[in-house]
C-alpha positions as CSV (number, residue, x, y, z in Angstrom):
1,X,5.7,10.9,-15.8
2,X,6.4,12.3,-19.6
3,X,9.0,10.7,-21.3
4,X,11.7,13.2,-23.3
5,X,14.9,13.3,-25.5
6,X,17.3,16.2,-24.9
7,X,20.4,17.1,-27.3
8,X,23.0,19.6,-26.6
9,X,26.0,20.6,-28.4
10,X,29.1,21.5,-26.4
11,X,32.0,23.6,-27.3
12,X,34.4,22.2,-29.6
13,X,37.7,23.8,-27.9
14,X,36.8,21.7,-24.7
15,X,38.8,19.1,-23.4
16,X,37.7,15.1,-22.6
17,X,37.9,16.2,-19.4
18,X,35.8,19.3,-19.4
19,X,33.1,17.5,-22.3
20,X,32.4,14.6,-19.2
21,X,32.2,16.7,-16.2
22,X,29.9,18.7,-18.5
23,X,27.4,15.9,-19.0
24,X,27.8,14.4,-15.5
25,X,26.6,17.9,-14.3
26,X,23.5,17.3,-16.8
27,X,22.6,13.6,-15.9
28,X,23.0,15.2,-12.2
29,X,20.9,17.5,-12.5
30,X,18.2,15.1,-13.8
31,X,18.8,12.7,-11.2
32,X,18.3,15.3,-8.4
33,X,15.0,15.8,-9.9
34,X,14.4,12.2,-9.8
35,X,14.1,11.4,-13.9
36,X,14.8,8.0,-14.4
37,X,17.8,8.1,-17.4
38,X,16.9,5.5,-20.3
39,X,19.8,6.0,-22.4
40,X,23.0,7.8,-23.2
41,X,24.9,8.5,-26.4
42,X,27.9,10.1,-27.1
43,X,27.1,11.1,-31.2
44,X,30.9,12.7,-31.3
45,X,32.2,15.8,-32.7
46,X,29.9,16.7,-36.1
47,X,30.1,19.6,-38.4
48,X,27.6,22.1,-37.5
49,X,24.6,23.1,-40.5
50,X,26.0,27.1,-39.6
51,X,27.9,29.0,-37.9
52,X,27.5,28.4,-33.9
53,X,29.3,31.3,-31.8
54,X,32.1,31.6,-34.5
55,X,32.3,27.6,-34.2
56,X,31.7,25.5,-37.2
57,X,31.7,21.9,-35.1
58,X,30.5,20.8,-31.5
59,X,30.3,18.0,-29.9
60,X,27.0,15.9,-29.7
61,X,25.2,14.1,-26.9
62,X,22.0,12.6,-26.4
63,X,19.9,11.7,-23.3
64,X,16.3,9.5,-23.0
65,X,14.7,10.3,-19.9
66,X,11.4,9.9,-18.1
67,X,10.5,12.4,-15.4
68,X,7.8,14.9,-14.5
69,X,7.5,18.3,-16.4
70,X,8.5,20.9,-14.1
71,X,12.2,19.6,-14.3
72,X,12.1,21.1,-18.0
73,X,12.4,24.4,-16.9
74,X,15.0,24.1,-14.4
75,X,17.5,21.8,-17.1
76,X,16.7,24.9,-19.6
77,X,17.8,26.9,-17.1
78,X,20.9,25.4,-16.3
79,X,21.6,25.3,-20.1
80,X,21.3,28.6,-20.3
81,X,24.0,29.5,-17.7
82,X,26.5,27.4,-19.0
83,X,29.0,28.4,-21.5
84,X,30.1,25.1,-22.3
85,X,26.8,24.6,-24.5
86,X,26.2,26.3,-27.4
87,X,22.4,24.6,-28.2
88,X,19.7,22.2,-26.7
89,X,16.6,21.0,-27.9
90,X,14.6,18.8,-25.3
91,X,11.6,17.2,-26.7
92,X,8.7,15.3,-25.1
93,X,8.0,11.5,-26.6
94,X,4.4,10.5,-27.6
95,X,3.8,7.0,-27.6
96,X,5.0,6.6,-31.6
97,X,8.0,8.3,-30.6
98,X,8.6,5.9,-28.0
99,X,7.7,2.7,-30.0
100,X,10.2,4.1,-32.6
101,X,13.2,5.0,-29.9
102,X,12.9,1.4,-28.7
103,X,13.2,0.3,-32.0
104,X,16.4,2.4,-32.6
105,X,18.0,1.1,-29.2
106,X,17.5,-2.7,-29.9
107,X,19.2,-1.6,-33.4
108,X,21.9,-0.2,-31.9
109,X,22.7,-3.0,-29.5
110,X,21.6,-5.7,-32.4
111,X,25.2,-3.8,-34.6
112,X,27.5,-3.1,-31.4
113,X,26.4,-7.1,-30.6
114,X,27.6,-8.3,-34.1
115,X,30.4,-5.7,-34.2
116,X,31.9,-7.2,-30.9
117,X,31.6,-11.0,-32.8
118,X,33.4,-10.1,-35.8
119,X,36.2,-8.6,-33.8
120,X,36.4,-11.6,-31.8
């Protein structure tokens, strides 16, 4: 089992609806193939570095998974055929890039923890 980071940019004209099924068909997909999802994030709608398919924004997302390489192919694959997603870039973890993305998460739960105390 490989451990990997995939983030794909959606269409900006897409509604809340559309932008959830869209991901639920992603994390789906991995789950079918038996990858065990470590962690989700919606990173919002961003301004894009250039033009995108006459878009200028998209909307982020970001999934940690571990699973077995031949499901790489088949997610690409289904990435392709969708026209919901303008890009993807899925990336397998060596073990700094692991240590590090552990290090991020405990971060990020550390900052929503203390946000949730000082709006209490």
């Amino acid at each position: 089992m490989n451990n990997y980071e995939t983030v794909f940019i959606m269409n900006p004209v897409l509604s809340d609806e559309q932008m959830r099924e869209t991901v639920k068909k992603f994390t789906k997909t991995l789950k079918n193939h038996k990858a065990k999802i470590g962690n989700e994030e919606y990173w919002g709608l961003k301004k894009l570095k250039y033009i995108i398919q006459k878009k200028n924004t998209g909307f982020y997302y970001f999934i940690e998974f571990e699973a077995e390489g031949d499901i790489i192919a088949d997610l690409e694959v289904q990435f392709k055929r969708d026209e919901r997603i303008m890009r993807w870039l899925t990336v397998r973890l060596d073990k700094y890039s692991i240590a590090y993305a552990d290090r991020r998460r405990k971060r990020l739960s550390a900052n929503k923890k203390e946000k949730e105390e000082v709006t209490s």
